[in-house]
N, C-alpha and C positions, 0 to 999 in steps of 0.2 A: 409394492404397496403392502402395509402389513395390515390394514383395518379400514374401518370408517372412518372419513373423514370430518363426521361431525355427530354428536350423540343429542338427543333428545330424550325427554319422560315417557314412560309408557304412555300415559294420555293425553302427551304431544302426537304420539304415533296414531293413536288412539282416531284423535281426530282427524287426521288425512283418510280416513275409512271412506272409500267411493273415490278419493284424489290422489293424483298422481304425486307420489312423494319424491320423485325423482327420477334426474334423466344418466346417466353417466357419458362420458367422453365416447370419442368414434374409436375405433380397433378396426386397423386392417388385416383379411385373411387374405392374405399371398402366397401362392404356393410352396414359399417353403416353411410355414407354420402348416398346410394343409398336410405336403411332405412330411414333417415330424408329427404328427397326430398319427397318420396314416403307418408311421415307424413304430410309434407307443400302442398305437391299439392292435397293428397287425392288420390292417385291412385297408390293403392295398388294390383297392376296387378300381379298374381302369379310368372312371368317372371322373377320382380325385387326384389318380396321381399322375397320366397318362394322357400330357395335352394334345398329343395328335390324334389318336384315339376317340377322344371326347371332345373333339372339332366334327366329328359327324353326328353328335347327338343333338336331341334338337335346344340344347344348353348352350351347346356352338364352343366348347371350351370345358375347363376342369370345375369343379364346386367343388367346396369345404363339405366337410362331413357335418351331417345334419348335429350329431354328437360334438363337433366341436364347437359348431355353433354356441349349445347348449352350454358345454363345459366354461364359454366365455361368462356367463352370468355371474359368479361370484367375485370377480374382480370388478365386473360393471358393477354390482350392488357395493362394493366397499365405496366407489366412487360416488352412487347416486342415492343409496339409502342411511339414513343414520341407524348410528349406533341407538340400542336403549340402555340410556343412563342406571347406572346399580345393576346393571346384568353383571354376573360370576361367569359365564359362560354363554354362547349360543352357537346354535349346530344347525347345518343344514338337513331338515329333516324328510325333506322328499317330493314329491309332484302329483297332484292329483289328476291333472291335464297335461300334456304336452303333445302343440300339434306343428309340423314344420310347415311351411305356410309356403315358400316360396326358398328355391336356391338361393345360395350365395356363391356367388361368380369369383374366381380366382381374384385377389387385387380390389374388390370392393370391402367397402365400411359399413361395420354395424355400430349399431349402440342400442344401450337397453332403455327401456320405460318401465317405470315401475311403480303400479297403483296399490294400494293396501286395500286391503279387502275384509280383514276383519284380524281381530285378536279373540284367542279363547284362552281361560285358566283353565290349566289342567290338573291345578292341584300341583302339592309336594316343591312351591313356588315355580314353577313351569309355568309360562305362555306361549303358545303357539299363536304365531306369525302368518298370514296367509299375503299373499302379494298376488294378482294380476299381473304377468309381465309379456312385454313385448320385445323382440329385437327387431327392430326395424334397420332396413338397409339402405342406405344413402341411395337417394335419387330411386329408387322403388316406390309402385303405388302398395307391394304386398308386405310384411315382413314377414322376417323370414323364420321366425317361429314365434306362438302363443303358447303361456305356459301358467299354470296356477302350483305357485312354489311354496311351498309349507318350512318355517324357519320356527326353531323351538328355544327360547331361552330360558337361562335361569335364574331368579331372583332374588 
């Protein structure tokens, strides 16, 4: 996937401010995306990578690294947030929150939610983007992380 799948005006975006602007598709983490995260980051923690091991914890099994979790979020947003229409650019600019709420179990689906939360000028045609986001995992009452994502474009 190389973008958004659909752009909208600044205040189109503007006004989903408090609503959820979108959902994206389910993504499974299965052990061997947990395996290769676990190979790219170096952290090869018994938890994630080592299913007999992490059958006596009280997980009962492997989890996805909290971070990859995380890392799923920009392809979920290309699916579930639009683009803003006359942007030259935009960049992921960082996280004021991020809290992991709950494991994600080898072989279960997530998907993100994503509420807008505000737009601020920053000047020099820059806006900053704030999002609300959830990853919620299938058939869970928790998700499995909450995160407040700051995105900055250019105009």
């Amino acid at each position: 996937m190389q973008g958004p799948v659909r752009t909208m005006t600044l205040d189109e975006v503007q006004s989903f401010t408090g609503k959820e602007i979108g959902v994206s598709d389910w993504f499974t983490l299965d052990q061997e995306k947990i395996n290769q995260f676990a190979d790219l980051t170096e952290d090869h923690m018994f938890l994630h990578v080592d299913p007999d091991a992490a059958k006596v914890t009280p997980f009962g099994g492997t989890i996805a690294h909290g971070l990859l979790t995380l890392s799923m979020m920009p392809v979920m947003a290309y699916q579930a947030m639009p683009g803003v229409s006359g942007t030259k650019m935009g960049v992921n600019y960082g996280y004021n929150k991020v809290r992991f709420m709950a494991p994600v179990k080898n072989g279960k689906r997530i998907r993100g939610h994503f509420v807008v939360q505000g737009i601020e000028d920053k000047g020099d045609d820059r806006r900053q983007i704030t999002h609300d986001v959830s990853i919620e995992i299938e058939g869970e009452s928790k998700p499995a992380l909450v995160a407040e994502w700051i995105t900055m474009v250019w105009m």
